[in-house]
Every structure is written in C-alpha cells, then in structure tokens.
C-alpha positions as CSV (number, residue, x, y, z in Angstrom):
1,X,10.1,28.3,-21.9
2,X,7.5,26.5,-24.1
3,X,9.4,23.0,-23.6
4,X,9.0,23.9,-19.6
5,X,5.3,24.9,-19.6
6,X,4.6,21.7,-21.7
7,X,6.4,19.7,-19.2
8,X,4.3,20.7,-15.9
9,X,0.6,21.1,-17.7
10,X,1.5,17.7,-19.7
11,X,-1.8,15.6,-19.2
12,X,-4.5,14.1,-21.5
13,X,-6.3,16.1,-23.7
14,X,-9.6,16.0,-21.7
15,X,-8.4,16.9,-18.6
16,X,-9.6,20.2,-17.1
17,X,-8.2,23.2,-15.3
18,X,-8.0,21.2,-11.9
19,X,-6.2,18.5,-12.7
20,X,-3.8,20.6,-14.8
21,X,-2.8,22.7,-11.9
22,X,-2.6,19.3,-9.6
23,X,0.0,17.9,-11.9
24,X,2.0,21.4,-12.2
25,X,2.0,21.3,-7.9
26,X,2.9,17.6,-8.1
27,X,6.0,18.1,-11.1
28,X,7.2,21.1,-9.5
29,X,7.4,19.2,-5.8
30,X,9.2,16.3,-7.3
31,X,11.5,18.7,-9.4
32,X,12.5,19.9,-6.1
33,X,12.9,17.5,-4.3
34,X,15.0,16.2,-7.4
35,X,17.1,19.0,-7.5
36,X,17.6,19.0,-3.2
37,X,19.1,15.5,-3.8
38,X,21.8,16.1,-5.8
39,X,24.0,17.9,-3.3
40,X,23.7,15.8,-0.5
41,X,24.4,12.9,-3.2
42,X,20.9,10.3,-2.4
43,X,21.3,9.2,-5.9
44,X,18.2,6.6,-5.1
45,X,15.9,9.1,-4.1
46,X,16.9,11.1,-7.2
47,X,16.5,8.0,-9.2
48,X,13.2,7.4,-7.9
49,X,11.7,11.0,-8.2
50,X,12.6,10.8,-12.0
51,X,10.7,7.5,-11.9
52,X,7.8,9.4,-10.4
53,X,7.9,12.2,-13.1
54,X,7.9,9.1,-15.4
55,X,4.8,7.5,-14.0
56,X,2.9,10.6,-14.1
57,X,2.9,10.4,-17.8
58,X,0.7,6.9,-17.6
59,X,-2.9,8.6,-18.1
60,X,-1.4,10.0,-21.5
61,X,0.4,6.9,-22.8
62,X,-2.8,4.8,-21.8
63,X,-5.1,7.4,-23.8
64,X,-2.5,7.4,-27.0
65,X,-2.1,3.6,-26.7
66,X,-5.8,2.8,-26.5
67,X,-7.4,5.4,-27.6
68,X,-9.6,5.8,-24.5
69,X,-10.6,9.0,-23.2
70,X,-9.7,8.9,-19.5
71,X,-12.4,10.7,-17.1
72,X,-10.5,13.2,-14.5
73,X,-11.5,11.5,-11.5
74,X,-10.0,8.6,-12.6
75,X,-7.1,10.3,-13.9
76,X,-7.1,12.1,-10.8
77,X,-6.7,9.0,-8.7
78,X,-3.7,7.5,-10.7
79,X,-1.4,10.7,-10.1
80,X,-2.7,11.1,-6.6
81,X,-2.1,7.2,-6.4
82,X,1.6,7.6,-7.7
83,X,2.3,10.8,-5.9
84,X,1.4,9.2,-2.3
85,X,3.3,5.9,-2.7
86,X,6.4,7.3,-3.9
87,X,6.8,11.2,-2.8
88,X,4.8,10.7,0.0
89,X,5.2,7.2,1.3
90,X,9.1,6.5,0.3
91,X,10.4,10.0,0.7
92,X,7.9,11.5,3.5
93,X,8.1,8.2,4.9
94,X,4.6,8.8,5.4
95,X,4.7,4.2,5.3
96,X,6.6,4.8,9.3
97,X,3.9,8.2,10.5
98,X,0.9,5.6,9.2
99,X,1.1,1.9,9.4
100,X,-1.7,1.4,7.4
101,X,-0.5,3.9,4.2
102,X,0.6,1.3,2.4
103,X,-2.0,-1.3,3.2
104,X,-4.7,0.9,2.3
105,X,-2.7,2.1,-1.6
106,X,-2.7,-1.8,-2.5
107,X,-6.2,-2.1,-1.6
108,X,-7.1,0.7,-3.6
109,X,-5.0,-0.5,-6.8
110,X,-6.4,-3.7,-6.8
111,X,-10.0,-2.3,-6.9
112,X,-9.1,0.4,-9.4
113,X,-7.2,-2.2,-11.7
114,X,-9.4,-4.8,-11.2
115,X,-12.4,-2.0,-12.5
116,X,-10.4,-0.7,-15.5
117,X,-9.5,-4.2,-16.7
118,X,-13.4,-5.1,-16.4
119,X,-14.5,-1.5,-18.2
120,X,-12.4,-3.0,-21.0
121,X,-13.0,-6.4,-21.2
122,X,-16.9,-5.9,-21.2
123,X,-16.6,-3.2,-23.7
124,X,-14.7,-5.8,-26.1
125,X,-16.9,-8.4,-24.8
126,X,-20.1,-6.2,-26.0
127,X,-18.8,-4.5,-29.2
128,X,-17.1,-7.1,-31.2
129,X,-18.8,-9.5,-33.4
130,X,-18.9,-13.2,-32.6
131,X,-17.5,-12.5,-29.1
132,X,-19.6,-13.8,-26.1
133,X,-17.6,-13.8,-23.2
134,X,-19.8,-16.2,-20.5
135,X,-19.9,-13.5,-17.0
136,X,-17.5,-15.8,-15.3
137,X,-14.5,-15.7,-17.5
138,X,-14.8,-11.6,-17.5
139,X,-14.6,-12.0,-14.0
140,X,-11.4,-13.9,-14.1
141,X,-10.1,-12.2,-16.7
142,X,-10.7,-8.8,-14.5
143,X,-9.2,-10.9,-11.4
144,X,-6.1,-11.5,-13.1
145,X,-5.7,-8.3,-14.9
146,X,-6.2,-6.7,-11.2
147,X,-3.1,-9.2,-10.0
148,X,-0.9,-8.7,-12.6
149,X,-0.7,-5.0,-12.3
150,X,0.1,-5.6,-8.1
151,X,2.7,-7.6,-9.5
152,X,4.4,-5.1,-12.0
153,X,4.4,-2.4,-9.5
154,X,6.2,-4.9,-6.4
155,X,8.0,-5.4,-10.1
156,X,9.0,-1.7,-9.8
157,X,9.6,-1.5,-6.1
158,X,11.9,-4.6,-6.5
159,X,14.2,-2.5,-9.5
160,X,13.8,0.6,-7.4
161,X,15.5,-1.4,-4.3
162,X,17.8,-3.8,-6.4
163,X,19.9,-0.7,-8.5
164,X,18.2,2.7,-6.8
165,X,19.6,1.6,-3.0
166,X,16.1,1.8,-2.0
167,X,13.7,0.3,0.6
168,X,10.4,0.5,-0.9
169,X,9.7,-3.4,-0.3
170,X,10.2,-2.7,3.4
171,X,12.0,-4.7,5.8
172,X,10.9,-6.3,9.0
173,X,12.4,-7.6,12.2
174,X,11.2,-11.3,12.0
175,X,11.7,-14.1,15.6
176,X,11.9,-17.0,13.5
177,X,13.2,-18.7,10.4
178,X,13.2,-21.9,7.9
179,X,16.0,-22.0,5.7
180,X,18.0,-24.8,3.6
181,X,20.7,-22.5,3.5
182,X,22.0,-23.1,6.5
183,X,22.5,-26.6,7.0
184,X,23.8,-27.0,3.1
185,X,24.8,-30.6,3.1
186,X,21.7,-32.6,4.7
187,X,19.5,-30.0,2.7
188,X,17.1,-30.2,5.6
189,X,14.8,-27.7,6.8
190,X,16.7,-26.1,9.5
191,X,13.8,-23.5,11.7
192,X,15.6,-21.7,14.3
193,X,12.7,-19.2,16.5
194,X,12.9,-17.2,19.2
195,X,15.4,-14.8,17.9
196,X,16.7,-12.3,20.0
197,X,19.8,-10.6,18.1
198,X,21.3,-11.0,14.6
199,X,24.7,-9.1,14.4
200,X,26.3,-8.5,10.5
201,X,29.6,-7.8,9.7
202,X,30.8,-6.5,6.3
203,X,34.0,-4.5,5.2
204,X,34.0,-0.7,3.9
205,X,36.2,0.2,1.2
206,X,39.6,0.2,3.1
207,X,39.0,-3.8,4.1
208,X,37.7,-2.7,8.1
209,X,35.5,-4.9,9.8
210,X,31.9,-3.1,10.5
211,X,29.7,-4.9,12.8
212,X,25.9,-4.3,12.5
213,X,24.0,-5.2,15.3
214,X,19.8,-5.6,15.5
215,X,18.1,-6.3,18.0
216,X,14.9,-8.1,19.1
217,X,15.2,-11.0,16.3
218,X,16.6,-11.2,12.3
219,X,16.1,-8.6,9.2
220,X,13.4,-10.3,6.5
221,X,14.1,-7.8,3.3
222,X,11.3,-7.8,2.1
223,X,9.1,-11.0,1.5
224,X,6.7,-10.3,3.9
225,X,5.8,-6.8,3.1
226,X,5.3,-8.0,-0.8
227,X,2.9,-11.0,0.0
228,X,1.3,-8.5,2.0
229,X,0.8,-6.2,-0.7
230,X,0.0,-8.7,-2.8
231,X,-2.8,-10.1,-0.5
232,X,-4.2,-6.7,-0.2
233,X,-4.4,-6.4,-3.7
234,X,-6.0,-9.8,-4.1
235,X,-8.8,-7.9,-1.7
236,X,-9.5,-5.4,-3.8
237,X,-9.5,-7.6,-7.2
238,X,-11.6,-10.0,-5.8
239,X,-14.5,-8.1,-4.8
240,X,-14.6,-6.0,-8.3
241,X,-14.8,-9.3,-10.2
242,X,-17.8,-10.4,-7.7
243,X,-19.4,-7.0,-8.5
244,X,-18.5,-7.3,-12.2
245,X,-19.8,-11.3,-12.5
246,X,-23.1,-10.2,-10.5
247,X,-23.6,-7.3,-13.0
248,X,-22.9,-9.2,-16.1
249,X,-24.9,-12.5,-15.2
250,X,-27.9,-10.1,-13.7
251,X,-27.8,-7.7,-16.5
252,X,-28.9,-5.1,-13.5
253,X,-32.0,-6.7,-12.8
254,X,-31.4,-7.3,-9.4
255,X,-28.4,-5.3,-8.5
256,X,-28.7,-1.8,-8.3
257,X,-25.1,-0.8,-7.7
258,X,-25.3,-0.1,-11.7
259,X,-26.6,1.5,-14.5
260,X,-26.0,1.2,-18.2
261,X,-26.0,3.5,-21.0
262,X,-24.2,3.7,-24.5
263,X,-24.4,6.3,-27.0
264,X,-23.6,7.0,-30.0
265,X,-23.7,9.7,-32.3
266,X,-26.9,10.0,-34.5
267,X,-29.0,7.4,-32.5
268,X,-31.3,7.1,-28.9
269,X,-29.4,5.9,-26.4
270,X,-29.3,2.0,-25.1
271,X,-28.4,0.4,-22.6
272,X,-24.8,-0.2,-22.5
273,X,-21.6,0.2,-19.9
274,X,-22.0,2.3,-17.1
275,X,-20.6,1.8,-13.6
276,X,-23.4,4.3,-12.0
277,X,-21.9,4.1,-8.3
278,X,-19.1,3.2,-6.2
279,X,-20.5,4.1,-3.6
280,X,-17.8,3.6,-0.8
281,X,-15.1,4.6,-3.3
282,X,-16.5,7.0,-5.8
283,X,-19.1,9.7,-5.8
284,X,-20.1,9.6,-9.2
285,X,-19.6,5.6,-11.1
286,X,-17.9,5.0,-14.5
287,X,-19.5,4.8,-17.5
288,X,-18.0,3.7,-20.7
289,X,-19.6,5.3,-24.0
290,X,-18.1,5.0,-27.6
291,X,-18.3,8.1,-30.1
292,X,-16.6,8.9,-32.9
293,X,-14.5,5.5,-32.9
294,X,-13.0,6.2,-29.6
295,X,-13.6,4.9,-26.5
296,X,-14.2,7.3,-24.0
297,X,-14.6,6.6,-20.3
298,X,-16.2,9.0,-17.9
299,X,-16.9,9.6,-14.3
C-alpha cells in the first residue's frame, strides 16, 4: 500500500499540497487509461501512457541531478506540459478538436527551455570564479539549449511513432512533391504537383492485396509537422535569449521586465538572479537564490 501511495504523491521535496494532489489526478488518469488499453490490445497507447508516467518523474530527476530546488509553478507547468501533449493531445486527440494545441505547447517549451537554460547559465556565469561569460554568448548558449530540448522531444515523438505505432509527428495531405527517389537513374529532381489521389497497396498476413486510397493529394509522415514544431520552438527560444542578452548587457538599468536578488544565509541581500515578471506568461517571475549549497529556484 506504501509502494502505491509513494507512486501517485511522488514529486520533489518542495512541492506543496496542490501540486501533490495534481500529480495523484494526473497518475491515476493515465493508470486508467493504461489499464483500458490492454483489453482492446492499443499496445502504442499503452506504451506511450507508461512513457507519460515516466516523464512525470522529470522535476524529481532534475532536482536529484542538479541539486536545484524547483519552484511549483514551474514544476506545475512541466506536468501540465506533459500531461496535455501526450494524454490530452495524442490520446484525447485534443491536436484534431484544436488546430492550434500543438502549435501553441512548442511555443511554450521553447520559452520555458530557453528560460531554465538561461537561469542556469547566468547562475554559473555569476558564481564561479574566473568565469565571465560576455551577455551574447549566454544568449546563444540559452538559444541553443532552448533548441536542443525541441529536438529531444520530436526525438521522443519520433521513437514513440517508429516502435509504439504511433502518430504523434502527425501526417498531412500534401499537392506536391520533389523526390530523387523516383526517377533513380538520372538522379534528377523529379517535382510532380497538383496531386489529386495517391492510392497504396500492401499485403495483410495471408498475402491479399489491400488497396488504400487518399484523396485530395499524397500522405507527408511527418516532416512538415516537425519543422513546424521546431520553428515554433525557435519562436519561443529566440525571444528569451533577447530578453536574457538585454538583461545581462543592461544589468536592469533600463529594462524593467526584471529584478535581481540573491541571498544567502548570514548576509544582507544583493543583487543577484531574479526573473521578477513574465508578464504574458507568468504571474509571479523566477528568481534564482543559493542557500545552504543548493540552488534553489522560485516563482
């Protein structure tokens, strides 16, 4: 019974009450779901629900890994950020009800990645000795940090589509295409456009023909749909590391999006690392403090 409790209320130690009881809803959700796919045999949604229940455990590994105390809004955001892509927008198909779902999740990670990769690169930057990190190269570290996590996660909806069965790169009806492929021996660029039917035939297990037939043009699996989430995410990263470069060349003097503070145990505060306000994303900013030897960021 212990080992069951322990599994739903698993989060990081400074999480409180709230977020606690939204991970228990969101476990026992994906539990059951887990548990309704089994009979009807959707061994990729079961696959990608346990993936979910992995994923939820991030905030924790971060915090054990790094030793950084992550605030509850932001630890709030990653589950609700997990739960929505997966559970919501793969299962609920909540990507088909709202065309913009998915548009609007990469946007959001890029900005959030691109603002956790600056927290920590600034901290380092400002902490360790003989380290003077010029504000431009924190802004492209924080760019890239931004990117590369957009790419591990089309990463992760590429493994959930290549061995789960899955869709989560999505697939488009496309009118035209440029392919080498088809004319193999002058390896020329052969563009054909204006497609108006594509029609697929494969074999089932006893060695029948099935014909598959789309309409309106030919099936893209998934290229488009990942440059677009990528492109998104590019958004988002790039207009953190403008924020970040502005802050760290200004030092706040003329940008009043933020506010600095450190402190530490024993001494007045200084000025230090404080995101004061996102003000279209957040209520409250992020501000990054170190006590006791541990980073510990808070919202």
């Amino acid at each position: 019974m212990n080992i069951i409790k322990r599994f739903f209320t698993s989060s990081t130690t400074t999480a409180n009450k709230k977020i606690v009881v939204v991970y228990v809803i969101f476990r026992v959700i994906a539990v059951f779901m887990l548990i309704n796919q089994i009979p009807m045999q959707r061994w990729g949604d079961a696959l990608l629900l346990i993936l979910t229940l992995v994923l939820f455990a991030i905030p924790q590994l971060v915090e054990r890994v790094f030793k950084i105390e992550i605030p509850n809004l932001l630890e709030l955001i990653i589950i609700v950020f997990i739960f929505s892509s997966t559970i919501l927008g793969e299962l609920s198909d909540f990507y088909g009800y709202f065309k913009m779902w998915d548009t609007a999740l990469h946007t959001l990670n890029g900005f959030l990645a691109a603002g956790i990769g600056f927290s920590l690169v600034y901290l380092l930057n400002r902490n360790a000795e003989g380290m003077n990190l010029s504000p431009i190269f924190l802004a492209i570290v924080t760019f890239f940090f931004s990117m590369t996590v957009g790419v591990m996660w089309e990463f992760f909806e590429y493994s959930a589509d290549r061995w789960g069965n899955l869709d989560m790169q999505k697939d488009r009806i496309v009118q035209e295409i440029s392919s080498v492929s088809i004319d193999v021996e002058s390896n020329a660029v052969y563009r054909i456009e204006d497609i108006q039917r594509t029609v697929i035939e494969s074999k089932d297990p006893s060695g029948d023909i099935i014909e598959t037939v789309i309409d309106h043009g030919y099936l893209d699996i998934g290229i488009i749909d990942t440059m677009k989430d990528l492109f998104v995410n590019l958004i988002g990263a790039i207009v953190f590391s403008v924020l970040g470069y502005l802050y760290a060349r200004h030092d706040q003097k003329k940008i009043g999006l933020f506010g600095i503070s450190y402190l530490k145990k024993g001494s007045q505060s200084e000025k230090y690392f404080l995101f004061k306000r996102w003000n279209f994303l957040f209520h409250e900013g992020v501000q990054l403090m170190k006590r006791k030897g541990t980073f510990i960021l808070v919202i």
